[in-house]
C-alpha positions in Angstrom: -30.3 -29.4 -14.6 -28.8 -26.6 -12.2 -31.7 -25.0 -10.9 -31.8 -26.4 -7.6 -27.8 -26.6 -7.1 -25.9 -24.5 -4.6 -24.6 -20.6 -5.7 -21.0 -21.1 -4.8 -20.1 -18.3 -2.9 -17.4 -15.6 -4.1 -14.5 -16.9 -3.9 -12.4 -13.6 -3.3 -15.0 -11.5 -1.5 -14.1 -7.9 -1.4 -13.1 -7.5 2.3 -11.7 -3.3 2.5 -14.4 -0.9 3.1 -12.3 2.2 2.2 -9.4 2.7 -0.6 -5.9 2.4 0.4 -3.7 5.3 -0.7 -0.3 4.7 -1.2 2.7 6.4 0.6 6.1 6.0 2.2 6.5 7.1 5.7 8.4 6.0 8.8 6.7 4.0 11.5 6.7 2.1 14.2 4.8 -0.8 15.0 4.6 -1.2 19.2 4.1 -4.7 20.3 4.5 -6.4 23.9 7.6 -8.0 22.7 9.2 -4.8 21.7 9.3 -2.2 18.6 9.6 -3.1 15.1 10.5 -0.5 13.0 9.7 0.0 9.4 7.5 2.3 7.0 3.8 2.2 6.0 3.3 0.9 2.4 -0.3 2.1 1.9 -2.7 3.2 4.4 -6.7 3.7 4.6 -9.4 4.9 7.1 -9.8 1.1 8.1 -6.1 -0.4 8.8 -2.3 -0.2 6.5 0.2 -2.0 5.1 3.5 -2.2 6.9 6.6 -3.4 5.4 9.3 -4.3 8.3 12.1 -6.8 8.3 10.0 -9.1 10.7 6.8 -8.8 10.9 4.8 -10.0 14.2 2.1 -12.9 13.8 -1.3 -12.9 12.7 -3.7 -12.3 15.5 -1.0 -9.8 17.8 -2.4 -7.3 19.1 -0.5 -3.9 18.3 -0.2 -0.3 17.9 1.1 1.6 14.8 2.8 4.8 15.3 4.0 7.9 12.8 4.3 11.1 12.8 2.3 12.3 15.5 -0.3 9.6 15.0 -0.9 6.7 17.3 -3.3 3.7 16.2 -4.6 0.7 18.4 -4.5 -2.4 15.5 -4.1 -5.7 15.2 -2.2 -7.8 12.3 -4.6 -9.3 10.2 -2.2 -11.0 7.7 1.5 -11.6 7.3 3.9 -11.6 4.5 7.4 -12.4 4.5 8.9 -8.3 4.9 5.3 -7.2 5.5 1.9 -7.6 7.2 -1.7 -5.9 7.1 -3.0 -4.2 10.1 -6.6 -3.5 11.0 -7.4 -0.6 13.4 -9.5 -1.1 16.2 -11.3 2.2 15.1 -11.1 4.2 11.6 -9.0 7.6 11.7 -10.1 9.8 10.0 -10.1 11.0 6.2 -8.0 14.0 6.7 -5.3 11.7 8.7 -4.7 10.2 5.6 -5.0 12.8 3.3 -2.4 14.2 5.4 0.1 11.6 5.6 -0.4 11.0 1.9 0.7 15.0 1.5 3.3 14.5 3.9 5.0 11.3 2.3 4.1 10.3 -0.9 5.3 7.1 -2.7 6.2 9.3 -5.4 5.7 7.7 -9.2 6.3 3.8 -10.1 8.9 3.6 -13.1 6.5 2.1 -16.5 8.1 1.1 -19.4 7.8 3.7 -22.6 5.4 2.6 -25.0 4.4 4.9 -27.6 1.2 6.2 -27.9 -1.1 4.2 -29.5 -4.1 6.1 -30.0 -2.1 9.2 -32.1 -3.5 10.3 -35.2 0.0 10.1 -36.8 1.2 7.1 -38.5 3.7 5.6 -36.0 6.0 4.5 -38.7 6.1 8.1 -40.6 7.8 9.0 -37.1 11.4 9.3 -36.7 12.9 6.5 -33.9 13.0 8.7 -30.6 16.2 8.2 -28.5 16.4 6.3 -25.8 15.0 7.1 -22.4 17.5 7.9 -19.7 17.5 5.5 -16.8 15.2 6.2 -14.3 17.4 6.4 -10.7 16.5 4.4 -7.5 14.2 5.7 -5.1 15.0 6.6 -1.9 13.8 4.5 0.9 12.6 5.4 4.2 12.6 9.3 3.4 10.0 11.2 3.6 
């Protein structure tokens, strides 16, 4: 009988408050050891993803600079070529909006699949030629 047993709590608990937008734009992350430079991944009131060739330490205290933006933050995780800052206070909405018009991560290449829900008969359809290669984005350009 499992009435009286524990609930077992969520085991991937939904920690961001606000949604992460996703861009490309130059930054800067300040810390006492000295600048790292890289480029925010994805960015939202509460804190950002920066992608940098070494990324500092959990728990370093930090600040994250672009544009003319400045952010107190500290590094809540660490990846190998990335971390996750949280800011010390939220910027605000039109911050974002802004950088997000300003430097946009521009499309992610899918794969062609044909549509599935058209009311012709995909095999009454002639083959379509091939797509033409998609070229490689530019990095670190805004």
């Amino acid at each position: 009988m499992k009435l009286f047993r524990r609930a077992k709590p969520d085991p991937l608990p939904e920690r961001r408050i606000a949604a992460r937008v996703r861009v490309n734009a130059p930054a800067m992350l300040l810390l006492p050891s000295g600048g790292r430079p890289g480029h925010i991944f994805d960015i939202s009131t509460d804190g950002a993803r920066f992608m940098t060739q070494s990324p500092p330490r959990q728990g370093m205290s930090a600040i994250l600079e672009w544009a003319d933006y400045e952010v107190y933050c500290i590094v809540s995780w660490q990846r190998p070529g990335m971390c996750g800052v949280a800011f010390d206070r939220p910027i605000s909405q039109q911050a974002v909006d802004r950088l997000a018009r300003e430097c946009p991560a521009g499309p992610r290449p899918l794969m062609s699949l044909p549509d599935l829900f058209d009311d012709e008969d995909p095999a009454a359809t002639s083959p379509s030629p091939a797509p033409a290669p998609i070229p490689p984005r530019r990095r670190f350009m805004c």
